[in-house]
ROGU-356490 format. One line per field, with one value per residue (C-alpha): x, y, z; residue number from 1. Coordinates in Angstrom, 2 decimals, padded with zeros to 5 digits. Layout:
// residues N
c1 [X;...]
c2 [Y;...]
c3 [Z;...]
i [NUM;...]
This chain:
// residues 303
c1 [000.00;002.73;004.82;001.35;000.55;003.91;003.41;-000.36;000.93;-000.88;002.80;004.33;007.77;011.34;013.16;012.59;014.69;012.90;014.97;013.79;015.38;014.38;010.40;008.62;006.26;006.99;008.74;010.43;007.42;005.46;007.39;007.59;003.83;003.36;006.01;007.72;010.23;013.46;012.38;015.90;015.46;018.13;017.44;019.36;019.28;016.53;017.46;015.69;013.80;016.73;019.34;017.13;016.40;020.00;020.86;018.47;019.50;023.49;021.78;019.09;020.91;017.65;017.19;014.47;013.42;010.52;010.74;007.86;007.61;006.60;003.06;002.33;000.18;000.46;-002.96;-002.71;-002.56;000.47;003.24;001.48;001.04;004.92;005.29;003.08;005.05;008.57;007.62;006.00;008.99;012.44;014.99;013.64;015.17;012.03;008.19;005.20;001.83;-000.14;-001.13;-004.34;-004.20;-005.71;-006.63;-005.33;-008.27;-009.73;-006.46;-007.83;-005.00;-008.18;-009.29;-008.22;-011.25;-010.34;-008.53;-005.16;-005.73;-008.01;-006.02;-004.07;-000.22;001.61;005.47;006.34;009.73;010.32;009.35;010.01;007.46;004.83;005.00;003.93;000.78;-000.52;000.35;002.06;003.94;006.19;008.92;006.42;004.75;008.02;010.36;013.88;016.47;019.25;022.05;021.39;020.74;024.21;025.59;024.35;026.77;023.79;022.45;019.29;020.74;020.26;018.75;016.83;012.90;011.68;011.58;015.38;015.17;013.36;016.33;017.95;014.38;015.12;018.51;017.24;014.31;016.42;018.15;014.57;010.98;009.10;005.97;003.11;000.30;-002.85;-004.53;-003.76;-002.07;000.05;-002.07;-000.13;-000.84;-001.69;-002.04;-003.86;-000.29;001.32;-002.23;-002.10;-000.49;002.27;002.58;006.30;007.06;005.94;008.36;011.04;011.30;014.45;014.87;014.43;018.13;016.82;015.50;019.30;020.70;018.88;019.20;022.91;022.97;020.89;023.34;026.75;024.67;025.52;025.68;023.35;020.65;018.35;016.96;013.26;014.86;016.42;013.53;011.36;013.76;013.48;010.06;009.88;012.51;010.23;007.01;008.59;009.94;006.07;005.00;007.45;006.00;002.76;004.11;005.66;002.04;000.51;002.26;001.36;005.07;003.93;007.05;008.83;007.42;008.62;012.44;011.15;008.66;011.68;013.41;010.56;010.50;013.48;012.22;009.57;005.77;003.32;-000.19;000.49;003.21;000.34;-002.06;000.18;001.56;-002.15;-002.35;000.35;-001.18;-004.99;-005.44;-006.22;-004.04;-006.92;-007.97;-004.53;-003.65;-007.05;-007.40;-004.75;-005.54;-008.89;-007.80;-005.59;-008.15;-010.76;-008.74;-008.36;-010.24;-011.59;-013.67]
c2 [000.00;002.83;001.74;002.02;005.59;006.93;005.49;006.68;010.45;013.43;014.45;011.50;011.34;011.85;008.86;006.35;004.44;001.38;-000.07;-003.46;-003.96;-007.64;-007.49;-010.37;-008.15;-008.93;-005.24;-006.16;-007.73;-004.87;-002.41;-004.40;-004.18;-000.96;000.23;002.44;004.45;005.59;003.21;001.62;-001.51;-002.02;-005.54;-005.50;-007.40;-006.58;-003.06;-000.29;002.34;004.97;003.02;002.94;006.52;007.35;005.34;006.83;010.29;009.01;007.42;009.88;012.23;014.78;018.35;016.98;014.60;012.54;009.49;007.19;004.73;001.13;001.70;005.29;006.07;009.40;010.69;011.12;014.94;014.87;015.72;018.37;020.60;019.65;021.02;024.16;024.62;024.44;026.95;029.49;029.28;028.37;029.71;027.12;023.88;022.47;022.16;019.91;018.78;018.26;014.33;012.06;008.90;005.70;002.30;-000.29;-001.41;002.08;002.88;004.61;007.05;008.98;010.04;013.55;015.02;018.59;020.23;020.90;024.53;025.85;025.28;027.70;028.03;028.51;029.59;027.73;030.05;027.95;024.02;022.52;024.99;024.24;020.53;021.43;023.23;020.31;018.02;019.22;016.88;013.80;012.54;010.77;014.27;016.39;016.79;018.65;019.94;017.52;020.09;021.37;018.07;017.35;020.77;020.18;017.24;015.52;011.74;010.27;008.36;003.98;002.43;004.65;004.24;007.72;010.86;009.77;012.34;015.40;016.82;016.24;018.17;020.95;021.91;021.96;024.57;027.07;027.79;028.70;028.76;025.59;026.28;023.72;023.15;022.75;020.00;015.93;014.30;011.54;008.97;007.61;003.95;003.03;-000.70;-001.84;-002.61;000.62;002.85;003.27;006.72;005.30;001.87;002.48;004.29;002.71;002.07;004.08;007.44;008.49;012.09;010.49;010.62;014.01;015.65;015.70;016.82;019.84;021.13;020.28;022.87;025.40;024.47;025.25;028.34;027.63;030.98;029.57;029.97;032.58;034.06;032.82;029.29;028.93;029.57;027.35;024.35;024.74;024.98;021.81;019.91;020.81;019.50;016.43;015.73;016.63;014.21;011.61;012.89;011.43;007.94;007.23;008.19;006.13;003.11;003.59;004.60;008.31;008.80;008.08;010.53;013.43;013.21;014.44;017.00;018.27;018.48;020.54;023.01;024.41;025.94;027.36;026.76;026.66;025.05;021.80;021.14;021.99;020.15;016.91;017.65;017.21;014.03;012.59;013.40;012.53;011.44;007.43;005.90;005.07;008.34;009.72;006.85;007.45;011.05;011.14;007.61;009.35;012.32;010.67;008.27;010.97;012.28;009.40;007.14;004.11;001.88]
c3 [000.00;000.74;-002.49;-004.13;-002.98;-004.11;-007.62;-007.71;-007.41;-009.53;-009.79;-010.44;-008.37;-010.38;-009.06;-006.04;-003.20;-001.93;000.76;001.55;004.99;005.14;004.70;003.08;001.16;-002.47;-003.02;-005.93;-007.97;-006.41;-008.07;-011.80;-011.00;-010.75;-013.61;-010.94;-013.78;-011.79;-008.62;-007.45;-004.93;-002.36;-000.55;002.64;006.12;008.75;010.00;011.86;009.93;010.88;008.69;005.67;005.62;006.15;003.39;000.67;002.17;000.91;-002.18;-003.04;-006.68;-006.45;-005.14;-002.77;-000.32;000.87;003.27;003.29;006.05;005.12;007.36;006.31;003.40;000.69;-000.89;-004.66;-004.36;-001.63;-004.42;-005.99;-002.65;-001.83;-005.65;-004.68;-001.65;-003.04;-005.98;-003.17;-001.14;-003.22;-000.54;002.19;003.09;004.65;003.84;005.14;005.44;008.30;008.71;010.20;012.05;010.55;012.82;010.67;008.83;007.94;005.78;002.32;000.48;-000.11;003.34;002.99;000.54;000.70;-002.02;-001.69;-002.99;-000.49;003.09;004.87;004.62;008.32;008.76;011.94;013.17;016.40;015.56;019.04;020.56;017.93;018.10;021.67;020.66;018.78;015.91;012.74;010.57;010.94;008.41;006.40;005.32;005.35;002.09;002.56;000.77;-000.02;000.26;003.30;005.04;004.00;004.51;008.10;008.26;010.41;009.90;012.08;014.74;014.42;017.73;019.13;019.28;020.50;018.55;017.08;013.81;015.58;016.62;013.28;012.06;014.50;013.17;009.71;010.92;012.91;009.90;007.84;008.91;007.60;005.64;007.11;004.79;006.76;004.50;006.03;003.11;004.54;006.70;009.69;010.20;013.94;015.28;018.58;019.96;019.07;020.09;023.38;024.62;026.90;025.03;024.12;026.34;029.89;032.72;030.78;032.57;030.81;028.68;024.78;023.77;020.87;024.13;025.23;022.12;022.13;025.11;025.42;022.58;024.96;027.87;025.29;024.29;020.84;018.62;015.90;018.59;018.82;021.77;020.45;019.68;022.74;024.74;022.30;023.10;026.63;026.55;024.72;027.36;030.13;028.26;027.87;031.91;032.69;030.11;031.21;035.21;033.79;031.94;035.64;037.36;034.99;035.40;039.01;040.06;041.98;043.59;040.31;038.76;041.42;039.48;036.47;037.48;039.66;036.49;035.14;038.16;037.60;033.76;036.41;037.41;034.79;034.35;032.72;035.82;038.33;037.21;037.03;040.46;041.58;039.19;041.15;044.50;044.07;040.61;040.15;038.00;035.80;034.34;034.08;031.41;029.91;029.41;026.66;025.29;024.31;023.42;020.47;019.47;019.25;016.31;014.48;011.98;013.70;012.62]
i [1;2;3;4;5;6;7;8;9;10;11;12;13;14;15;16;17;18;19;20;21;22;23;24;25;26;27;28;29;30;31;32;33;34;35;36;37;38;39;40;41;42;43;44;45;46;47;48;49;50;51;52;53;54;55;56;57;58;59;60;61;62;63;64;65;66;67;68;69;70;71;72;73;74;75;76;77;78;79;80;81;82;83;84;85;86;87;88;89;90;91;92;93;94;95;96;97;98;99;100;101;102;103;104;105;106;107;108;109;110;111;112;113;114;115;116;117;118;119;120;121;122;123;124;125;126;127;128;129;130;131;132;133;134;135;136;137;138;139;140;141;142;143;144;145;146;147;148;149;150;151;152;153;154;155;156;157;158;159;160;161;162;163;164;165;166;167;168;169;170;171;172;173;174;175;176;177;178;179;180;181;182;183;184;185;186;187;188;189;190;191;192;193;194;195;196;197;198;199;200;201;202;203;204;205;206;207;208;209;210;211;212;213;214;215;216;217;218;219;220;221;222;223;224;225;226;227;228;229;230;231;232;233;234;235;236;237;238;239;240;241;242;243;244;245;246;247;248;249;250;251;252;253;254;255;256;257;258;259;260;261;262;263;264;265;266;267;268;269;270;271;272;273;274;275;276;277;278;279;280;281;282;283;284;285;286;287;288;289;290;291;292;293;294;295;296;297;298;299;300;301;302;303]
């Protein structure tokens, strides 16, 4: 289905990388299917999805590009609007779509009916702070610039399972704003094991390894920060010790989760802090899993 979507394009794509990492679904005879013109397929041992998208980023001879993962799905029109977007804005290195979330079994590369024409453009200027105010994009609905992914002398780090490219992301956008196109063209493919909120992440009350990156930058106070940026990436370290506060809480560990929301404290009291600390000290365990369980499967398409 994702090799499908790419080759079912409005604007059909310039040249492919399909990196079969040791799946055992047909790729090759998929893509003689399909006629796939300038599709290359690299058949490789069982990897992580890190090493494959490093490797067309080395392989990949265009201006642009586009990582599909092997469970995400384009719609038809999701070229064109990266097409619209690239003309509107030639001196940026970044540009993306917003996404939905599909249940496995309600997966259609159609779901997004409006036109790409008629949505609203947005210039994020500080990413990590906007991926707090709500979703945006993920690298299966963001294309970059070659050149300056390889100017940045940056590749996504293999072996990590939490947020391992955002960092790389966030590097990329302090050097340009990143237009977001507010139409869903990419579906993100979600499974009963991988739904649940804290799923991957429970009993692990670490800082994801990208969290650390950035702020070591913030703690070298790195020139090629910004006041704005600096602030946005602190912002976005202490959202993520209260959200890791909440995994521990959740898992029924309360006085693990006092570590992290000390962590928090020191960026200073704010609401989302608060009202964990109360979580932690009246809340059942019960609704604080819940609440954000709900809250992402309100926004996707179930059956």
């Amino acid at each position: 289905m994702p090799i499908r979507s790419a080759a079912e394009q409005e604007c059909n794509p310039v040249g492919g990388i399909v990196d079969d990492d040791g799946s055992t679904g047909g790729n090759s005879a998929i893509i003689h299917a399909l006629s796939l013109t300038g599709a290359s397929l690299i058949t490789q041992e069982s990897g992580v999805v890190s090493g494959a998208r490093n490797y067309g980023l080395a392989e990949v001879r265009k201006e642009w590009f586009v990582s599909l993962d092997s469970d995400d799905i384009l719609h038809w029109s999701f070229l064109t609007e990266i097409s619209r977007l690239v003309g509107a804005h030639l001196a940026l290195h970044m540009l993306a779509t917003t996404y939905i979330s599909a249940e496995v079994g309600n997966i259609d590369s159609d779901n997004c009916e409006e036109s790409p024409r008629d949505h609203a453009i947005e210039i994020v200027n500080t990413l990590p702070a906007r991926w707090i105010h709500g979703a945006s994009f993920y690298t299966s609905s963001l294309a970059v610039r070659v050149s300056a992914l390889r100017a940045l002398g940056a590749q996504i780090p293999v072996g990590e399972y939490r947020g391992e490219d955002a960092d790389v992301w966030c590097r990329l956008a302090e050097q340009n704003p990143v237009p977001l196109g507010h139409v869903p063209l990419v579906t993100r493919v979600w499974t009963k094991s991988n739904l649940p909120f804290f799923a991957a992440r429970s009993r692990d009350c670490s800082s994801p390894d990208f969290i650390t990156r950035m702020i070591a930058r913030v703690d070298r106070q790195s020139p090629s920060l910004t006041s704005a940026q600096r602030q946005s990436l602190t912002k976005d370290d202490r959202y993520h010790w209260v959200s890791l506060a909440r995994v521990a809480i959740s898992d029924g560990n309360r006085a693990q989760a006092l570590a992290p929301l000390g962590k928090a404290r020191t960026c200073g009291l704010h609401r989302r802090w608060c009202v964990t600390a109360v979580m932690a000290c009246l809340i059942p365990r019960g609704p604080v899993y819940g609440w954000p369980h709900w809250r992402k499967r309100r926004r996707m398409i179930i059956k």
